[in-house]
N, C-alpha and C positions, 0 to 999 in steps of 0.2 A: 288371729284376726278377731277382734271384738263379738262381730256378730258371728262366729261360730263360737260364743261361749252360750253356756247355761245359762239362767235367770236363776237359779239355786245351785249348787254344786251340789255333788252326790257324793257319800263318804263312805269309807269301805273299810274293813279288816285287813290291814298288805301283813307281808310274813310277819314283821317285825313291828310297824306302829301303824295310824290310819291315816290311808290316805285320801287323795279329795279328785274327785271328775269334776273339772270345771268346764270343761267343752270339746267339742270334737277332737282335739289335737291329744288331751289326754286320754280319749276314751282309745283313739287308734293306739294308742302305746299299751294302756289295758289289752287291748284285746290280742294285739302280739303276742304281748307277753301270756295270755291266756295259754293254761298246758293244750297239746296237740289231742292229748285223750281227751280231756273233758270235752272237746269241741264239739259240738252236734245243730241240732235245728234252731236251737236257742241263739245260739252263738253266727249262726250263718245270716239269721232273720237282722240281727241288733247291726253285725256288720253290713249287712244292704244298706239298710237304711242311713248309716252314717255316712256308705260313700253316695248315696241320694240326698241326703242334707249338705255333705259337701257341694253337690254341683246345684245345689237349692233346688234340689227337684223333689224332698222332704220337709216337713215341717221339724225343726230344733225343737221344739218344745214335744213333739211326739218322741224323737232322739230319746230324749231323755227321758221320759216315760219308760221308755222300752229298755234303756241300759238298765235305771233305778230296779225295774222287773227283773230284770237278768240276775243282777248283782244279788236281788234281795231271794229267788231262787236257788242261790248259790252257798245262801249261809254267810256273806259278808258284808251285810248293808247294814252301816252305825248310822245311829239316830244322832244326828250333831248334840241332841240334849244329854246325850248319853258321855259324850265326849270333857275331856278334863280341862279345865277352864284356866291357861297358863298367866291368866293377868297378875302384876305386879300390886302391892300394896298403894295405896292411894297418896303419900307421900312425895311431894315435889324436890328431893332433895337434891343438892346439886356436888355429884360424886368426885367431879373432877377440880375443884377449888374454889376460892373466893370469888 
């Protein structure tokens, strides 16, 4: 749903490439998938509050405050300016024919 998304996405270290919290629906699959050890008061605090922003009984914009913290606690929060910039060359050519 729209208004459960972020007004910025939040971007992280996954095993293999980075990936992006754009709103509540992704932060719940993060934190699933969050390992069972790591899990502590950090991790209990971020998930309250996302199931209180779901039933809007949180502010989203506090959400996300508190993930971006977690994340950047964690060793895993990318600076998007840090991130590889995949744009094409600026060239309008038209690849598939006349």
């Amino acid at each position: 749903m729209a208004s459960d998304r972020f007004d910025r996405s939040i971007y992280f270290q996954g095993k293999l490439f980075i990936e992006e919290l754009a709103g509540l629906d992704d932060v719940f699959a993060f934190l699933d998938a969050w390992p069972e050890e790591r899990r502590g008061f950090a991790y209990e605090a971020v998930l309250k509050a996302c199931r209180e922003a779901d039933r809007k009984r949180f502010p989203l914009s506090a959400v996300r405050d508190l993930v971006r913290a977690f994340v950047d606690a964690a060793g895993i929060l990318v600076d998007v300016h840090d991130a590889p910039n995949f744009e094409f060359p600026g060239d309008d050519r038209n690849v598939s024919g006349p």
